[in-house]
N, C-alpha and C positions, 0 to 999 in steps of 0.2 A: 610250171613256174613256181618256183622259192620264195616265198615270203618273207621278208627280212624285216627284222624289229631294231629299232635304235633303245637302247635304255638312256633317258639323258637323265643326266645328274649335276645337279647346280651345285660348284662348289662354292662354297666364300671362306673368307679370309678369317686368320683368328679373332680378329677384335668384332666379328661379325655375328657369333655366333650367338652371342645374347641377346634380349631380346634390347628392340630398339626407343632411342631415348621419349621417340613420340609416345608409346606402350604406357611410360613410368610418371609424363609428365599428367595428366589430368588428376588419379587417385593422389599424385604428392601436395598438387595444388591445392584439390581439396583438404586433404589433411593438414596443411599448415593454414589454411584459412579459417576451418575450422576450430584449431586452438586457438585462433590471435580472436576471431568469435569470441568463444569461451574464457578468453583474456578479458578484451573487452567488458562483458559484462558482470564478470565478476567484480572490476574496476568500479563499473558504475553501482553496483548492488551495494558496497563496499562503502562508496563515498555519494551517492545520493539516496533517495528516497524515493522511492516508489511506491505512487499511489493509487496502487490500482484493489486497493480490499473492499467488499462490501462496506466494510466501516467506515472507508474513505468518501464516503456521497457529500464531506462538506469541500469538495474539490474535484479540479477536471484530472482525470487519469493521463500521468505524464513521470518527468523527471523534475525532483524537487532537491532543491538544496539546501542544509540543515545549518542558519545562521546565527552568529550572535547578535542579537537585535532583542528591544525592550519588550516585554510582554505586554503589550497594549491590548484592549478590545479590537475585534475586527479582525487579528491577526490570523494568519493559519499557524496552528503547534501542532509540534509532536510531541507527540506524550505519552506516556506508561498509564493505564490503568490501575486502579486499586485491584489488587490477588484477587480478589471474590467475584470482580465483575470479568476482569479477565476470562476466568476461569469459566465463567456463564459462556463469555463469547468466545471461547476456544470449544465448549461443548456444545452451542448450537451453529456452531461455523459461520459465525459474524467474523473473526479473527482467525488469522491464522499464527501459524509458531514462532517465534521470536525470541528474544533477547531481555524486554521485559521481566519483573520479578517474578510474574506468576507466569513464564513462560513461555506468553502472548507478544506476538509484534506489535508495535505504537503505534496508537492513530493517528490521521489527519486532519482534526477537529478546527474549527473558529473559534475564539475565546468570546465569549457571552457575556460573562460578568466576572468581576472581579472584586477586591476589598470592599466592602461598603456598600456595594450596589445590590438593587433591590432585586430578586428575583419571584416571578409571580409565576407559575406551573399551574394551567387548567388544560383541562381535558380539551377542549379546543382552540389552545393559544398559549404561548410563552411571551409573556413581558421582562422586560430589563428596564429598571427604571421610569415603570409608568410606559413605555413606546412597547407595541405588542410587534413582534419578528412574525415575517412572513413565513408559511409552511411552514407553519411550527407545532400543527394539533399532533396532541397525543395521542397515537395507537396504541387499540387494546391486543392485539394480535401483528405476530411477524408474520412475514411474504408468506411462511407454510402454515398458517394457521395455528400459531404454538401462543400462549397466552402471555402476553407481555404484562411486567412488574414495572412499575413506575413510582417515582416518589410521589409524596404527599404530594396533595392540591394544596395550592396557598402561593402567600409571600412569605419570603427569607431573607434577611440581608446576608450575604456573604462572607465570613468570613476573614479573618488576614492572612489566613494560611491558604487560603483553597480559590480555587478557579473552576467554572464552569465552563464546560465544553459545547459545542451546538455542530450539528450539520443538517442547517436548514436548506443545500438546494434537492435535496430527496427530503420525501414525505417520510421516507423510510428507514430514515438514519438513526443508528442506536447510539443515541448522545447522553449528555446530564440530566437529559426528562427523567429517563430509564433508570441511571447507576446512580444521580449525585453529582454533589461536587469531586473534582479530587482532589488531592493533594499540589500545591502550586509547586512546590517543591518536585514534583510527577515530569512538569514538562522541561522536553530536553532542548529546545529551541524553534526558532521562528523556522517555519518552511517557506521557502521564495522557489518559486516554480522557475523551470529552466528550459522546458519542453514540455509542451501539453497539446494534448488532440481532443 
């Protein structure tokens, strides 16, 4: 007896022959979801403020919005650093790169004290006007054990030019203890939180 083989062979039609739309549609989807992503956040990076630096310990890590509003005590600023301190906290990586004069991105400080007001700096306590701030001792050492510089002990009235900065909900936050006052002229407006975890 003879063995008989069939060869079968499936033809299709021309519009068939490439591959099919189910194939094309997840990698496209990804891809355009991807950039509207990338859209997205560039948007927000662009038009809010983002608090998420070591330096930012005087705020909850979120999306912030940069207002025009008065500079009062209490407020949260953003603000540029003086060059020199900048440039500290760009090379022990308190800060990162930014926009700023010395190169450094802007903190997200509370403002402490301003014209007139008294500022008292001890090693275990920061006063504003005679009322001493909670978590506010001065560290002689940062989180790696590297020797932190601080201003003078004492009282200072403030200035009319200059504004003191604080981020008293970390022990650990490198504020006006450390660099000073700075420049009032420094901050670039109020931050109103929009989103925070």
């Amino acid at each position: 007896m003879k063995q008989h083989y069939e060869n079968i062979v499936l033809i299709r039609a021309p519009g068939d022959i490439s591959p099919s739309w189910n194939q094309f549609r997840a990698p496209l989807l990804a891809g355009i979801s991807t950039v509207l992503m990338a859209a997205a956040i560039t948007f927000l990076m662009r038009h809010f403020r983002i608090g998420l630096t070591p330096s930012n310990s005087s705020c909850a890590e979120g999306f912030y919005r940069l207002v025009d509003a008065p500079i009062r005590p209490g407020e949260l600023a953003v603000a540029c650093l003086p060059v020199n301190a900048e440039q500290e906290g760009l090379m022990r990586g308190y800060l990162g790169d930014g926009d700023c004069p010395g190169g450094a991105e802007p903190v997200l400080k509370v403002i402490g004290g301003l014209r007139g007001y008294e500022v008292d700096i001890e090693a275990g306590w920061i006063a504003v006007n005679g009322k001493r701030l909670a978590n506010s001792a001065t560290l002689t050492r940062d989180s790696v054990g590297r020797p932190l510089t601080h201003v003078v002990w004492g009282k200072r009235r403030v200035g009319p030019e200059e504004v003191w900065l604080f981020g008293l909900n970390n022990r650990r936050s490198w504020d006006s203890r450390y660099f000073g006052p700075i420049p009032l002229r420094a901050i670039r407006g109020v931050a109103e939180p929009l989103l925070t975890w």
